[in-house]
C-alpha positions as CSV (number, residue, x, y, z in Angstrom):
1,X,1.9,8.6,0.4
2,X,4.3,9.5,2.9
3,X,3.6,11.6,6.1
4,X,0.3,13.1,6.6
5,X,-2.9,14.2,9.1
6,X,-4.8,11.2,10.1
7,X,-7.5,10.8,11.4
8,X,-8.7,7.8,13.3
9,X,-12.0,6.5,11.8
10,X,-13.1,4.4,15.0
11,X,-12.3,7.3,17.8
12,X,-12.7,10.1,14.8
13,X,-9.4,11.5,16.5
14,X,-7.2,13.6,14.5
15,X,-3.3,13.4,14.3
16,X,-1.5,16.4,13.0
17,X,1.6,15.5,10.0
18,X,3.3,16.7,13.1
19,X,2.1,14.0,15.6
20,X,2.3,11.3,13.1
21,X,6.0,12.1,12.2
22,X,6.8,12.4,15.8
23,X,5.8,8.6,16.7
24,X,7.9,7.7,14.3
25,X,10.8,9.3,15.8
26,X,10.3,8.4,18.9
27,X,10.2,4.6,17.3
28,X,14.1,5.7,16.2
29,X,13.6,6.7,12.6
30,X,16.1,9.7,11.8
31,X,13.9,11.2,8.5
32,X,10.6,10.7,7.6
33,X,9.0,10.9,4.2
34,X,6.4,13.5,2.7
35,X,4.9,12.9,-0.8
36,X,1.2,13.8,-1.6
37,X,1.3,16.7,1.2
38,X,4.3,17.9,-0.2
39,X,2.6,18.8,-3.6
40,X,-0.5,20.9,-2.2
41,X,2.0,22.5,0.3
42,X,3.5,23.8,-3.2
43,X,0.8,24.3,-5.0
44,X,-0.3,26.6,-1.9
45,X,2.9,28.5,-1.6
46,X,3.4,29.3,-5.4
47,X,-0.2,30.4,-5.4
48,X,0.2,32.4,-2.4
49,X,3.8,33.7,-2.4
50,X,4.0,32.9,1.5
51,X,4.6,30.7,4.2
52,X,1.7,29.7,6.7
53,X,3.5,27.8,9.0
54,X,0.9,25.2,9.0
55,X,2.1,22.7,6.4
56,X,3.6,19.1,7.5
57,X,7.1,20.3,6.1
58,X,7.2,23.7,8.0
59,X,5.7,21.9,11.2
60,X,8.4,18.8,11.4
61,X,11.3,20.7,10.2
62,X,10.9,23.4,12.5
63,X,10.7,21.0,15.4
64,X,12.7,18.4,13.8
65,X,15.0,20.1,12.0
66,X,15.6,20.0,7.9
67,X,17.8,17.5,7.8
68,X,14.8,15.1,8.7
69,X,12.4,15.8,6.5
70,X,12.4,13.8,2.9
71,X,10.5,15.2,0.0
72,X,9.3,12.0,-2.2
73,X,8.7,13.7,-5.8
74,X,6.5,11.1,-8.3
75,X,6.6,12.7,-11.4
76,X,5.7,11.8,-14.9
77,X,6.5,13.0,-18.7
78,X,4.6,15.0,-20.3
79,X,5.9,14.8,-23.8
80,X,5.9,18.1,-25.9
81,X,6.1,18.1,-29.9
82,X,8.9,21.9,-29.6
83,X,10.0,24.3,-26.9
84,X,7.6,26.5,-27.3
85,X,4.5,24.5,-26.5
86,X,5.7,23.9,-22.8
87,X,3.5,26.3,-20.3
88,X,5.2,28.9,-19.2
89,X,5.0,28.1,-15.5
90,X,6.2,24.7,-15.8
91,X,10.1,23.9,-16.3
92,X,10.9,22.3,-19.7
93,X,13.3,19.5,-19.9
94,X,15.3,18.7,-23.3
95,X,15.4,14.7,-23.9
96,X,18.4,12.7,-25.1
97,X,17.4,10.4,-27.9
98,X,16.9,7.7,-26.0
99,X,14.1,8.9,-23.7
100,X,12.3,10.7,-26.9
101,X,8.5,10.1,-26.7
102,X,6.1,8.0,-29.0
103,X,6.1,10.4,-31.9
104,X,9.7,11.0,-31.3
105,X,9.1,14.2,-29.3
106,X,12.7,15.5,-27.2
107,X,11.0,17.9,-24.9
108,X,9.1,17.5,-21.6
109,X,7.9,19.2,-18.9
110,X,7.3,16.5,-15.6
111,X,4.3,16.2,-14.2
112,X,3.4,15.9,-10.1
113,X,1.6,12.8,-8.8
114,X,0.0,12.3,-6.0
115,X,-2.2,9.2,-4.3
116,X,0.5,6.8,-5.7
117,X,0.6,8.2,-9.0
118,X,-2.8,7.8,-9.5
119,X,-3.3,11.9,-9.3
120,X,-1.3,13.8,-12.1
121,X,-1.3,17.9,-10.5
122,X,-0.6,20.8,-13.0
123,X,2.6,21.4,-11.3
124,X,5.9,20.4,-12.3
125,X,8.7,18.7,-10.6
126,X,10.9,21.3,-10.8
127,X,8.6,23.3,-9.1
128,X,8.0,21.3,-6.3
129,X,11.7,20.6,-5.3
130,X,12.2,24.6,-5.0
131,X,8.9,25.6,-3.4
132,X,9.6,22.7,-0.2
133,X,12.9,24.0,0.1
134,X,11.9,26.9,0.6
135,X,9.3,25.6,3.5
136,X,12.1,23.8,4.8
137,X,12.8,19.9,3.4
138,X,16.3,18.7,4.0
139,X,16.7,16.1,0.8
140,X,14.5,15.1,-2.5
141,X,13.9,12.2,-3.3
142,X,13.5,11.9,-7.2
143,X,11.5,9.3,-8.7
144,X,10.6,8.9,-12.4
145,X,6.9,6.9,-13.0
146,X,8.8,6.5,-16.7
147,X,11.2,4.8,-15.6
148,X,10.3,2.7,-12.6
149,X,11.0,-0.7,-12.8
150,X,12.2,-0.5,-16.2
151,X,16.2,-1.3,-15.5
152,X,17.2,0.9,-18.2
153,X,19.0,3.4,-15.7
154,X,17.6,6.7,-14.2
155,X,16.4,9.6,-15.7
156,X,19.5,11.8,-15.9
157,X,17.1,14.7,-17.8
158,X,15.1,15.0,-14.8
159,X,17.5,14.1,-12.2
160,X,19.6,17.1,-13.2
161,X,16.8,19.4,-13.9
162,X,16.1,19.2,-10.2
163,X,19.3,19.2,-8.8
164,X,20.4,22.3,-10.6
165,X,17.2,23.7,-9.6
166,X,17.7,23.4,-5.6
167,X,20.5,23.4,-2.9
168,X,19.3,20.6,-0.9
169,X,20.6,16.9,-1.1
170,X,18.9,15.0,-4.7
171,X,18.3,11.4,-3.6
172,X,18.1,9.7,-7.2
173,X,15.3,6.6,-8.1
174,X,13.5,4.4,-10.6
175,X,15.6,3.0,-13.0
176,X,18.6,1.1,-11.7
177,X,19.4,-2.0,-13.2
178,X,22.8,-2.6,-13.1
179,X,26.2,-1.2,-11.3
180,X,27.0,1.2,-14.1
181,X,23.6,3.0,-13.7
182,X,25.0,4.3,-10.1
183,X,27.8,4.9,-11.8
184,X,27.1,7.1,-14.6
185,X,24.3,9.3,-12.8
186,X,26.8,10.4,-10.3
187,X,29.2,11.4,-13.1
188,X,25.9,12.6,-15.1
189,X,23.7,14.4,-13.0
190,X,25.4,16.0,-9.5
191,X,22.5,14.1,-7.8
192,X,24.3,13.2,-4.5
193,X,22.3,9.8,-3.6
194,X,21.2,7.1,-5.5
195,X,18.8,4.0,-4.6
196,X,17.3,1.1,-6.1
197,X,14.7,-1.6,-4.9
198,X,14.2,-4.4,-7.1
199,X,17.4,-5.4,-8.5
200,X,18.5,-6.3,-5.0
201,X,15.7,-7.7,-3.6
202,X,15.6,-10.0,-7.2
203,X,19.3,-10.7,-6.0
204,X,20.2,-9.6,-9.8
205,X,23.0,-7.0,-8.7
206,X,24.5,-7.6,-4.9
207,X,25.0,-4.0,-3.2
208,X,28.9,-5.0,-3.2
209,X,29.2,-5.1,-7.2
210,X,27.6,-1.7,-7.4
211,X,30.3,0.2,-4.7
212,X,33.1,-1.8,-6.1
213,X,32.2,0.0,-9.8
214,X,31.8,3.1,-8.4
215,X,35.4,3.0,-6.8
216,X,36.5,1.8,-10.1
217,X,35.3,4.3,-11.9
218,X,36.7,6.9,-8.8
219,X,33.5,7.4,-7.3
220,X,33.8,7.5,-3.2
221,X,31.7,4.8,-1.6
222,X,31.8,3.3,1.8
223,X,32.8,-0.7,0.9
224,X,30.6,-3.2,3.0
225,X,32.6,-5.1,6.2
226,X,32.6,-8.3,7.3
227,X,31.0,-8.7,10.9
């Protein structure tokens, strides 16, 4: 998903990440997205130690500028039975009790997806927010395949894995199912953005519930006005 070269399979014409993104800028979008592209850009740069220049993230954000490119992470658990059977080149993640795996396992490493999730890469998340800041992304957008859709709140392990791992904005996602999960991964996690799709659209929570708990609970948020 996200940004990426295309090519046009009636002309055969090839559009660079570059010219894709720029249409949409030109259209009046201020960021654009980057998810597949943006795990084989890492997976290049760890394995090579260097910059080429070439990738979508280096290419928009040089022309762009950081602040409008979006890293969209997709990661998955991958549940591990102690601490020492994690790889050493992946980041290992200590679970609460709550997010313990199917034989009760409280470590993890997470997993990068690509194609939708359909793709797992041996590459972990923590990985992959570090290595496209470096290469010049602006924000992260965290996801969670665990807890997608599951309106149990988001995943604060992985959330602040990845925030304490980079220096860039942590947009936070997956998860939220009512005003308090906001609430709590702000005070939780450091992550500086939070989202959530289906509990609005299923008009469960209205967008006004969840800024009026977060001023409650003395978290600043920007109250919706009347027009």
């Amino acid at each position: 998903g996200g940004i990426r070269r295309y090519e046009d399979e009636g002309s055969g014409k090839v559009y660079s990440a570059l010219e894709v993104a720029s249409r949409y800028f030109r259209a009046g979008a201020d960021k654009v997205s980057i998810g597949s592209d943006a795990v084989y850009a890492s997976e290049n740069y760890v394995s090579s130690g260097a910059k080429t220049g070439e990738t979508s993230i280096e290419q928009i954000s040089k022309v762009y500028g950081v602040q409008a490119v979006v890293i969209s992470i997709d990661p998955q658990r991958v549940y591990l039975p102690s601490p020492e059977s994690c790889p050493d080149k992946h980041t290992l993640v200590h679970l609460s009790a709550d997010q313990a795996g199917p034989n009760g396992e409280r470590y993890c490493w997470y997993q990068c997806t690509v194609k939708g999730g359909r793709e797992a890469r041996d590459i972990c998340a923590v990985t992959v927010a570090k290595a496209t800041e470096a290469l010049g992304a602006g924000e992260i957008m965290l996801n969670c395949i665990n807890m997608d859709g599951q309106c149990k709140g988001f995943d604060h392990a992985l959330m602040s894995a990845v925030h304490g791992a980079v220096t860039i904005p942590v947009i936070a996602s997956s998860g939220a199912g009512t005003p308090a999960h906001f609430t709590n991964v702000f005070k939780e996690t450091g992550v500086q953005a939070a989202l959530a799709a289906g509990m609005f659209h299923r008009k469960e929570v209205e967008i006004e519930d969840v800024k009026k708990h977060m001023q409650e609970n003395e978290i600043p948020a920007r109250r919706l006005t009347s027009t």
